[in-house]
LUMMI-171652 format. One record per residue (C-alpha): x, y, z; residue in one letter; residue number from 1. Coordinates in Angstrom, 2 decimals. Layout:
N
(site (X; Y; Z); "A"; NUM)
...
% end
This chain:
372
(site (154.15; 90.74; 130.80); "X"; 1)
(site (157.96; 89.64; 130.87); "X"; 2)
(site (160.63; 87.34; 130.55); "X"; 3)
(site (161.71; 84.60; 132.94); "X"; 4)
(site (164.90; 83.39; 132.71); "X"; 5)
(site (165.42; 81.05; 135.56); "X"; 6)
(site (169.15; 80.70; 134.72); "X"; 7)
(site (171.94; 79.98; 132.88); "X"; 8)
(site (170.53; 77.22; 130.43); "X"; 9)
(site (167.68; 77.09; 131.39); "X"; 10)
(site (164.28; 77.61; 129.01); "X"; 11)
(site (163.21; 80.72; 129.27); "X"; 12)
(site (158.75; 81.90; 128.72); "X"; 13)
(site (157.93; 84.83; 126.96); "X"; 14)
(site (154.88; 87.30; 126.61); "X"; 15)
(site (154.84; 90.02; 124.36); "X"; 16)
(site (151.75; 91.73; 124.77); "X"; 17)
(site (148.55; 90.77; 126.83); "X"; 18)
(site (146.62; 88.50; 124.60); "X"; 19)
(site (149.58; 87.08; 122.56); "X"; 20)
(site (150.56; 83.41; 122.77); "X"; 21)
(site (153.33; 82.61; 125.08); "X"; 22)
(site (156.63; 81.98; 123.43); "X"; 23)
(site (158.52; 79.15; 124.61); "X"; 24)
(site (162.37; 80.12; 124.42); "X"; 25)
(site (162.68; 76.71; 124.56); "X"; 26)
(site (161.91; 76.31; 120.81); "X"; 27)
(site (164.94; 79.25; 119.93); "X"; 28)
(site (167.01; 77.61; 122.57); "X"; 29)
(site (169.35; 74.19; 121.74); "X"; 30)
(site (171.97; 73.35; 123.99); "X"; 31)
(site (173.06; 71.22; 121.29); "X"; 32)
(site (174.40; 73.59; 118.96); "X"; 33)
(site (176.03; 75.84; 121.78); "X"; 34)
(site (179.51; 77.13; 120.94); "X"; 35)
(site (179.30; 75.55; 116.98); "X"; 36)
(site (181.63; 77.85; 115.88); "X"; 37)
(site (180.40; 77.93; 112.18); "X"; 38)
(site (180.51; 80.90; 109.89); "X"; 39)
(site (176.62; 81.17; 110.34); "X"; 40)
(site (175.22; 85.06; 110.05); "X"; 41)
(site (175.90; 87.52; 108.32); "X"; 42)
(site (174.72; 91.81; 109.02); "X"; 43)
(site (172.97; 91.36; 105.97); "X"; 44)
(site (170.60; 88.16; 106.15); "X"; 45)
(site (167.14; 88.80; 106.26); "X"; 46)
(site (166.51; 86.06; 108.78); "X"; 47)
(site (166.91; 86.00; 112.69); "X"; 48)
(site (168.98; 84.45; 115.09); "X"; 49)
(site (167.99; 82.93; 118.18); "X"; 50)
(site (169.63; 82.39; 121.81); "X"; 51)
(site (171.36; 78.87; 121.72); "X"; 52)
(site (172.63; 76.98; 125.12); "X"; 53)
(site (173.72; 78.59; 127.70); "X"; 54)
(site (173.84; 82.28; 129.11); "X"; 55)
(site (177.67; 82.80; 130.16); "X"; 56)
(site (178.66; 84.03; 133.69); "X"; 57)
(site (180.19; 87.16; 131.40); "X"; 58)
(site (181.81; 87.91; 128.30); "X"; 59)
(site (184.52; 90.40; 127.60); "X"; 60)
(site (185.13; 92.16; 123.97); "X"; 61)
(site (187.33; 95.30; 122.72); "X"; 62)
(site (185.34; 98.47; 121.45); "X"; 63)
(site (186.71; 100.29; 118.85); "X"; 64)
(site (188.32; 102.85; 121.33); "X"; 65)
(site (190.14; 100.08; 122.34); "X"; 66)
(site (188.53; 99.75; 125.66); "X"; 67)
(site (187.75; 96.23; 127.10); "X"; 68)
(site (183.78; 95.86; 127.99); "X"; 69)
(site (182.57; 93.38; 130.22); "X"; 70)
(site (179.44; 92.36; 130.67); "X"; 71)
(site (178.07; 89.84; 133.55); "X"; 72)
(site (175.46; 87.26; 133.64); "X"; 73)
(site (172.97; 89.38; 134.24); "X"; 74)
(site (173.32; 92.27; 131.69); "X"; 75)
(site (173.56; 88.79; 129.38); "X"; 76)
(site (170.27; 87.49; 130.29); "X"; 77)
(site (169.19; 91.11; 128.91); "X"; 78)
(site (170.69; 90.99; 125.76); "X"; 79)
(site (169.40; 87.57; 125.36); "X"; 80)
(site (165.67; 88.97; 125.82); "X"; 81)
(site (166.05; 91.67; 123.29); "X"; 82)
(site (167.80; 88.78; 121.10); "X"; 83)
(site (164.78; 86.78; 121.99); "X"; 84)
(site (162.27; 89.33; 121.00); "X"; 85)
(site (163.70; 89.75; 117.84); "X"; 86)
(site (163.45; 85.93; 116.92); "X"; 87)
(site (159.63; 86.13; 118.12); "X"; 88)
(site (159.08; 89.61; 115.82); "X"; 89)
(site (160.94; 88.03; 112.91); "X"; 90)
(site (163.67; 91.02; 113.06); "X"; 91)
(site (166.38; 90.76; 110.28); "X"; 92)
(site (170.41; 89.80; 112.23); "X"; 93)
(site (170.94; 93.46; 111.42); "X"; 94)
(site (168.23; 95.27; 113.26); "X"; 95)
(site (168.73; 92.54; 116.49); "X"; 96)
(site (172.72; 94.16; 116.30); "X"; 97)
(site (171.24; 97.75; 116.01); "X"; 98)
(site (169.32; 97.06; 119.48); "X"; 99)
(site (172.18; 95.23; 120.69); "X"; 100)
(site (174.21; 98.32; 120.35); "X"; 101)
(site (172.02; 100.91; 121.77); "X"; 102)
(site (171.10; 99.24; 124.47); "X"; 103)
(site (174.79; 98.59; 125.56); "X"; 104)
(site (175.23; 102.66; 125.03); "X"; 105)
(site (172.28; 103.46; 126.24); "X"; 106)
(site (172.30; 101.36; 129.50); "X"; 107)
(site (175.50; 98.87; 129.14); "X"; 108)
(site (172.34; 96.89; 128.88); "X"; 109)
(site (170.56; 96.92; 132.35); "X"; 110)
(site (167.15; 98.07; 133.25); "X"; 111)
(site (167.62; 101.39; 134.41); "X"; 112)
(site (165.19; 102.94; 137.30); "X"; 113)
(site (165.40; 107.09; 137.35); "X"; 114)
(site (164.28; 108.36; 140.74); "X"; 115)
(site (164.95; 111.60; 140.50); "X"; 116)
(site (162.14; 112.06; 137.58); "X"; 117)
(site (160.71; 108.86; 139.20); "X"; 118)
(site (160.74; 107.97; 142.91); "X"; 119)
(site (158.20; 105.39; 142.22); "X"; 120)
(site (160.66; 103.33; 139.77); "X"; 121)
(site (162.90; 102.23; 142.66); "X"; 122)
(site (160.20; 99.76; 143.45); "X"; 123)
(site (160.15; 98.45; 139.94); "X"; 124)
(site (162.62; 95.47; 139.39); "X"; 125)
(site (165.67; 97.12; 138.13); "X"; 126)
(site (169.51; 96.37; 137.78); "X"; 127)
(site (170.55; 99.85; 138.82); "X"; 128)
(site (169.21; 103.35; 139.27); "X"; 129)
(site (170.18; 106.15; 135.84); "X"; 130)
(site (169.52; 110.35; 136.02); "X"; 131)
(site (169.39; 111.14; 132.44); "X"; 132)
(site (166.52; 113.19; 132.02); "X"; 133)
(site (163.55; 110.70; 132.34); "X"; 134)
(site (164.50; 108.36; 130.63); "X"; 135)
(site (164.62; 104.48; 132.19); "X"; 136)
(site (164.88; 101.04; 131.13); "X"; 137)
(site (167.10; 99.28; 128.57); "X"; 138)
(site (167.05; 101.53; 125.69); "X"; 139)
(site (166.41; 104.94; 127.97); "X"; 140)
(site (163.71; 105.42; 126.45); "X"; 141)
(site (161.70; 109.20; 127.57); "X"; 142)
(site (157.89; 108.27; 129.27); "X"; 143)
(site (157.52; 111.77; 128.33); "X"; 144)
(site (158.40; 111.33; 124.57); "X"; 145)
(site (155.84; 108.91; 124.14); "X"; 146)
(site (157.49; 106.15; 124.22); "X"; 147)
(site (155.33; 104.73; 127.14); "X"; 148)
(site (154.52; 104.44; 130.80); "X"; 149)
(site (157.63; 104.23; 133.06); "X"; 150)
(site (156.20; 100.51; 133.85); "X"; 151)
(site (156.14; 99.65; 130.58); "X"; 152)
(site (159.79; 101.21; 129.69); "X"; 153)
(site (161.25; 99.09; 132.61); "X"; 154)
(site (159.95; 96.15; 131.37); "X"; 155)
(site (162.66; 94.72; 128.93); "X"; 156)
(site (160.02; 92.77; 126.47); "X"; 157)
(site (158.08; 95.79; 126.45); "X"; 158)
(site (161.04; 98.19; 125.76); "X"; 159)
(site (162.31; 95.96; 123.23); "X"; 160)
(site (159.73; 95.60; 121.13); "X"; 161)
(site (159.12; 99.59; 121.41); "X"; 162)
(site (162.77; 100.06; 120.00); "X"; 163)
(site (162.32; 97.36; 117.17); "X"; 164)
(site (158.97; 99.41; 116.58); "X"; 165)
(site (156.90; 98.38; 112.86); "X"; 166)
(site (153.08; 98.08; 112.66); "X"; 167)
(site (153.70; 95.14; 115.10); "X"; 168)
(site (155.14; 97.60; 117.80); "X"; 169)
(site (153.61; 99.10; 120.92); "X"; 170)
(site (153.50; 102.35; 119.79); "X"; 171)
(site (152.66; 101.78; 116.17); "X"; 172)
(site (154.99; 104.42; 114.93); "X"; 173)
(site (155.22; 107.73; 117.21); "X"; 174)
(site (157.61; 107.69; 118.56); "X"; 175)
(site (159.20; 106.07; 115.44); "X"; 176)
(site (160.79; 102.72; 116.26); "X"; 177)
(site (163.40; 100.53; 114.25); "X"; 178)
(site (161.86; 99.06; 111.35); "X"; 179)
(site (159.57; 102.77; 111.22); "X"; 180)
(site (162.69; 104.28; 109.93); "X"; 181)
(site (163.11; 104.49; 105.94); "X"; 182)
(site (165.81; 102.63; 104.78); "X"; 183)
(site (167.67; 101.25; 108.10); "X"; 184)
(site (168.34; 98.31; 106.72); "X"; 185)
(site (170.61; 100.19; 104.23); "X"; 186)
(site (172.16; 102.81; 107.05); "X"; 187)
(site (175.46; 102.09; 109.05); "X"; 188)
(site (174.09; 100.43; 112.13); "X"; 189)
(site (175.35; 103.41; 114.13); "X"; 190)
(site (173.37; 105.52; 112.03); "X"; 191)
(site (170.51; 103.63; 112.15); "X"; 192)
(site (170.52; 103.66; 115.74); "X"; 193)
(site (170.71; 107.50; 115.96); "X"; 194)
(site (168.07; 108.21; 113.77); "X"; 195)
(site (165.34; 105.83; 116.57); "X"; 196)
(site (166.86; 107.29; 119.34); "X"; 197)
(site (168.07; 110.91; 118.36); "X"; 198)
(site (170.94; 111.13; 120.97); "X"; 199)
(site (172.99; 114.63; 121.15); "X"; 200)
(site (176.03; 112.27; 121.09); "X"; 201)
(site (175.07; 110.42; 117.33); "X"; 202)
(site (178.61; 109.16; 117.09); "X"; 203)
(site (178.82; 107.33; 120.15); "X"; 204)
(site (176.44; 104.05; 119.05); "X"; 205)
(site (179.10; 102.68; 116.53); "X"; 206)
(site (181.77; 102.50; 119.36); "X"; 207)
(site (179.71; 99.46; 120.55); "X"; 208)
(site (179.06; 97.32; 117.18); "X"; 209)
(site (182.36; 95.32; 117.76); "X"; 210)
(site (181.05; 94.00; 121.39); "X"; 211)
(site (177.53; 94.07; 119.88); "X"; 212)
(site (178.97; 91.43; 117.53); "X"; 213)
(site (180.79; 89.34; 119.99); "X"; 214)
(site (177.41; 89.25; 122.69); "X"; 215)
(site (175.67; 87.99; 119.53); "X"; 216)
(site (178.17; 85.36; 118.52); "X"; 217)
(site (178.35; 84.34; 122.03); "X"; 218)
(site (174.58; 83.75; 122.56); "X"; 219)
(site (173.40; 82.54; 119.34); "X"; 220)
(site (176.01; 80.11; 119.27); "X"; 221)
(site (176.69; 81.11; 115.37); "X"; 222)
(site (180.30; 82.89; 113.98); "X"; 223)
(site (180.01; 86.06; 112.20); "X"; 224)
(site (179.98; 85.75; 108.17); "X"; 225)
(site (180.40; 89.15; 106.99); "X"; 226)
(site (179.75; 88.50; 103.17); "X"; 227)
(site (182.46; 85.77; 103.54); "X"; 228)
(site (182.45; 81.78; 103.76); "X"; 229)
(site (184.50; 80.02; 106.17); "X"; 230)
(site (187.27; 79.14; 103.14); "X"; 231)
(site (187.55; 82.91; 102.31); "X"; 232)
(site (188.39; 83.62; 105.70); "X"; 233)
(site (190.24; 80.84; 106.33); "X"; 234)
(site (188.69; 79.25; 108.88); "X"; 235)
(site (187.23; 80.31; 112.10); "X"; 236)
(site (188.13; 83.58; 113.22); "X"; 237)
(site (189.94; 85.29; 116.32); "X"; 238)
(site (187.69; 84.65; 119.41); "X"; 239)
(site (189.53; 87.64; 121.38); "X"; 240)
(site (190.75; 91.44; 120.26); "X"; 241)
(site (193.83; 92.39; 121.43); "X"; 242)
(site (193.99; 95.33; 124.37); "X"; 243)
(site (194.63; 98.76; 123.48); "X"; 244)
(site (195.34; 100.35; 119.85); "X"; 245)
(site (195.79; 97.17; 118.46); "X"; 246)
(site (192.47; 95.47; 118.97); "X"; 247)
(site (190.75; 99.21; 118.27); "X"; 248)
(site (192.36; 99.73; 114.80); "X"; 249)
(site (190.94; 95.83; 114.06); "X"; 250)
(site (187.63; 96.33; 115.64); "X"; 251)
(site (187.29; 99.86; 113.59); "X"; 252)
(site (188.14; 98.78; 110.55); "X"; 253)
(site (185.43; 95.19; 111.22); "X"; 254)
(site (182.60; 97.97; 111.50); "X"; 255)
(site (183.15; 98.74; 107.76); "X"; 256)
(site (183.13; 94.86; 106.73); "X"; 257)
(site (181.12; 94.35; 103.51); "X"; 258)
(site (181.72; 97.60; 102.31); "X"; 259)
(site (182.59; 97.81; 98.85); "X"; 260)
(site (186.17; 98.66; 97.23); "X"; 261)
(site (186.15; 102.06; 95.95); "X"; 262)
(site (189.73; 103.29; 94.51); "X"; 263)
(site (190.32; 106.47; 96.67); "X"; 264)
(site (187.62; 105.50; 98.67); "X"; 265)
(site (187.57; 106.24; 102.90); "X"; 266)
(site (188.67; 109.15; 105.04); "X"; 267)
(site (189.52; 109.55; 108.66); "X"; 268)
(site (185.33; 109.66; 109.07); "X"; 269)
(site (184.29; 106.53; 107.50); "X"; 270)
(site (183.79; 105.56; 103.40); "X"; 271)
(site (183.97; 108.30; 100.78); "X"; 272)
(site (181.99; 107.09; 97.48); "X"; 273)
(site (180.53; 104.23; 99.04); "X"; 274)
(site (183.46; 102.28; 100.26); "X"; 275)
(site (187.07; 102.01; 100.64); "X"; 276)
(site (190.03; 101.10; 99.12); "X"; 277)
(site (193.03; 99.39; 100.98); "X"; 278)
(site (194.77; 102.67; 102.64); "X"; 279)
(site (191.84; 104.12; 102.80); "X"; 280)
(site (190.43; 101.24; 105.48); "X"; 281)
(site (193.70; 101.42; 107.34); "X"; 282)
(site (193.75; 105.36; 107.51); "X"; 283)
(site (190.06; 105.45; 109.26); "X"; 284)
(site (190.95; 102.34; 111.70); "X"; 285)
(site (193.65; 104.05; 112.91); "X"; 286)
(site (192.19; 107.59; 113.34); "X"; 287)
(site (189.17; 105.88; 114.96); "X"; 288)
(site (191.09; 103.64; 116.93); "X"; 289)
(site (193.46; 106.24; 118.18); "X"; 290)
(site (190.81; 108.81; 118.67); "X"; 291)
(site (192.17; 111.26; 116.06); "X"; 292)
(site (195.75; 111.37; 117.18); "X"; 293)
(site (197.31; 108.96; 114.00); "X"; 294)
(site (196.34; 110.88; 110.92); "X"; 295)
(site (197.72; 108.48; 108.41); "X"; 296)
(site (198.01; 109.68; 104.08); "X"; 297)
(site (195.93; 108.07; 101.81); "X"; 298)
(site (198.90; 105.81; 99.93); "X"; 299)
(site (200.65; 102.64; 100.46); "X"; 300)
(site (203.59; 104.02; 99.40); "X"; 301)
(site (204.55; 106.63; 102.16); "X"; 302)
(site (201.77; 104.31; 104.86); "X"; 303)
(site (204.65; 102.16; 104.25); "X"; 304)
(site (207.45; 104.49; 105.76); "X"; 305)
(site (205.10; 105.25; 108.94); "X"; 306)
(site (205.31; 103.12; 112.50); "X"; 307)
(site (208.32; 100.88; 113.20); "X"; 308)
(site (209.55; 97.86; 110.95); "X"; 309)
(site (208.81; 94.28; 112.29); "X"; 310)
(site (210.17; 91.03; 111.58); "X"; 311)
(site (207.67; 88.60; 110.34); "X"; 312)
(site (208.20; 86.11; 112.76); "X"; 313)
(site (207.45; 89.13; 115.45); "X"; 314)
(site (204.31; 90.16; 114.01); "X"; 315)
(site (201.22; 90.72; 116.31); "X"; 316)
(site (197.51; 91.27; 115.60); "X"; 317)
(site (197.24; 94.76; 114.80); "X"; 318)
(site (200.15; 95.57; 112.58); "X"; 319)
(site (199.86; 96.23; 108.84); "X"; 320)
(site (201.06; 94.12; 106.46); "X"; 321)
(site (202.18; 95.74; 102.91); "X"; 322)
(site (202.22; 93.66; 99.35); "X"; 323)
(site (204.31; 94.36; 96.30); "X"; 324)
(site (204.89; 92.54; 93.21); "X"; 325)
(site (208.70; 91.19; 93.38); "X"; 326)
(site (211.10; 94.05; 91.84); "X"; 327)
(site (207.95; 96.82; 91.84); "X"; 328)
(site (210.13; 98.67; 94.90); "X"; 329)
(site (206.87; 100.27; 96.34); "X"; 330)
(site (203.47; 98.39; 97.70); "X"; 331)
(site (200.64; 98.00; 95.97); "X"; 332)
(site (198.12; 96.68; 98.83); "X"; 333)
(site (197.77; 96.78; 102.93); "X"; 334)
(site (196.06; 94.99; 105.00); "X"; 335)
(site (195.67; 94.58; 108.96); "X"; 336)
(site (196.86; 91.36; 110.50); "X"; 337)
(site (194.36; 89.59; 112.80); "X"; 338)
(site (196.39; 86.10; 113.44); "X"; 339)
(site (197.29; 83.48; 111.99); "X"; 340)
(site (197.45; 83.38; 108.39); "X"; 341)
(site (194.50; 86.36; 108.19); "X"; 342)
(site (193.80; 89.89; 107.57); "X"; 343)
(site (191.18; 92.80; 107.11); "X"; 344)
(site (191.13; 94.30; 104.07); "X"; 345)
(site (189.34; 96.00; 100.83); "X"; 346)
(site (191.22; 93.69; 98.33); "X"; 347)
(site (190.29; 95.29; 94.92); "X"; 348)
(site (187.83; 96.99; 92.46); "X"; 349)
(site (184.55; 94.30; 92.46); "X"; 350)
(site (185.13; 93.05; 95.87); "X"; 351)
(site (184.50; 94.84; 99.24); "X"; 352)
(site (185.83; 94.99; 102.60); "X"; 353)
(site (185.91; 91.67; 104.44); "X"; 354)
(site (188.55; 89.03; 105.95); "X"; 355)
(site (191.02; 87.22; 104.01); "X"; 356)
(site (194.35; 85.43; 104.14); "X"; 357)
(site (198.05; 86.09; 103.87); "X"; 358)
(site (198.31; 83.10; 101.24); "X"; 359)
(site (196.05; 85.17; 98.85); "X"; 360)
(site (199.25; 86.92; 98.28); "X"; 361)
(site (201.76; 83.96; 97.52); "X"; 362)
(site (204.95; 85.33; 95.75); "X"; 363)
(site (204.83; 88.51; 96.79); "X"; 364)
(site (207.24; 91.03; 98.64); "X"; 365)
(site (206.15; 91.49; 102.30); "X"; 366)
(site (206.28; 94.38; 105.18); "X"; 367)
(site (204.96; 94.38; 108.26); "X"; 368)
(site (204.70; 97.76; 109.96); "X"; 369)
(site (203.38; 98.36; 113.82); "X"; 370)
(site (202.14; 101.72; 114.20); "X"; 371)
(site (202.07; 103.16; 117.41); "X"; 372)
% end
């Protein structure tokens, strides 16, 4: 039982279980459509995505504490076998992200030998030796739990398919997998996470959905939708987050795209009601991208007065950009500025959180503020 990926490129063989047909990788991989850059997936599709082309040397993306993660070829070839095993088990986009996530908490995404609880596990082929408890493999997943033998946790089909879980799974349910937990599909994919693994740090999963996005994007070879079409969002979308606060307050507020608009929605913890409204999203970016230290109010109007005035020639991915209706004196909408002509935002009541353009606002009165 395993995956063999012979390099970047190169088709890959799969076996999930002993007795199950070999997948070729071949038939998920198309060098063609590499790098197509189209709005393609979107969290909420129910189909799956595949690995397309080749597996990059590394890949570098901004979590939402504003901290750059790189990952190398190998901890790529990973992520493309739990991406892999999700396109064999027919996993919705949303629950290959989930496993995405966790494993780059739990692990950074490397197979994970323990031989303090395991001398034997050194022997196993590993990318690195962990000491939490007993737990081992991609996902750190606990022999002792349940979960499996310590063979069968260090082997990444294996402990994929365990985390994905469903009738399909190794363990049939206990210990509860994935798609064995009601209503994940519906959670926050932090939340979702949790609830399989049942961490003492429950926050920490949603830190990692930003590069969980980008390590999707960059092996599937599609663009994320986000509820959105390509003309909504006008066009394709940043490739690279900023360093620092700047690419954290963007890369918090993407985790709450396709959220709905909620007037008074959002706090410094995430959506209040449901959703957001526009201050709302910019007040929990910046707490969450700042780590608690910018504790914005929940209005445009005195948002407005906060951080230090730019020109609009000067303005940077990160800042916010206010609206107001010519002669109004006071803003009636914020967004955050990603590039070009585009922003984040919760526009209004009916619509939810998702990327849109500068031009959406034609006519109107315009601020940019940087907060730092």
């Amino acid at each position: 039982m395993g995956i063999k990926i012979l390099g970047a490129g190169v088709a890959a063989t799969v076996l999930l279980a002993p007795g199950a047909a070999v997948l070729g990788i071949a038939t998920l991989i198309s060098p063609a459509a590499a790098g197509s850059g189209s709005c393609l997936w979107d969290p909420e599709a129910t189909g799956s995505l595949g690995v397309t082309g080749t597996v990059p040397a590394s890949m570098s993306a901004v979590n939402t504490y504003g901290e750059t993660v790189t990952l190398d070829q190998q901890q790529l070839n990973r992520a493309a076998t739990i991406i892999a095993v999700g396109k064999a088990e027919a996993i919705p986009v949303r629950g290959q992200l989930i496993a995405i996530m966790t494993a780059l908490t739990e692990s950074s995404i490397r197979v994970l030998s323990n031989t303090s609880a395991y001398p034997g596990s050194a022997s196993i082929p590993n990318d690195g030796n962990g000491s939490d408890h007993d737990s081992v493999g991609l996902f750190q997943q606990r022999p002792a739990a349940g979960w499996g033998t310590v063979e069968n946790l260090m082997d990444p089909i294996w402990s994929s398919r365990a985390f994905y879980g469903g009738p399909d799974g190794p363990n049939h349910g206990s210990p509860r997998g994935l798609l064995d937990i009601d209503d994940w599909q519906t959670m926050d994919p932090g939340a979702a996470a949790q609830a399989v693994q049942v961490s003492a740090y429950p926050d920490r999963y949603a830190v990692n959905q930003p590069v969980a996005e980008k390590v999707l994007t960059t092996l599937s070879g599609a663009r994320l939708n986000n509820g959105v079409d390509c003309a909504q969002a006008g066009g394709d979308l940043p490739a690279e987050l900023p360093p620092g606060f700047p690419g954290a307050l963007i890369a918090a507020a993407m985790t709450q795209i396709g959220k709905p608009y909620v007037w008074g929605g959002g706090d410094f913890n995430g959506p209040t009601g449901g959703g957001f409204d526009c201050s709302g999203l910019v007040l929990y970016a910046a707490y969450q991208a700042s780590r608690g230290r910018i504790r914005l109010p929940h209005y445009t109007g005195d948002q407005i007065r906060l951080g230090q005035g730019i020109a609009w020639a000067d303005k940077q991915p990160g800042d916010l950009i206010f609206f107001s209706y010519p002669g109004a004196g006071r803003p009636h909408h914020v967004a955050i500025y990603i590039g070009g002509d585009k922003i984040l935002h919760a526009p209004r009541t009916g619509d939810h959180v998702r990327y849109g353009t500068v031009s959406e606002f034609a006519g109107e009165v315009i601020t940019v503020r940087r907060l730092d």
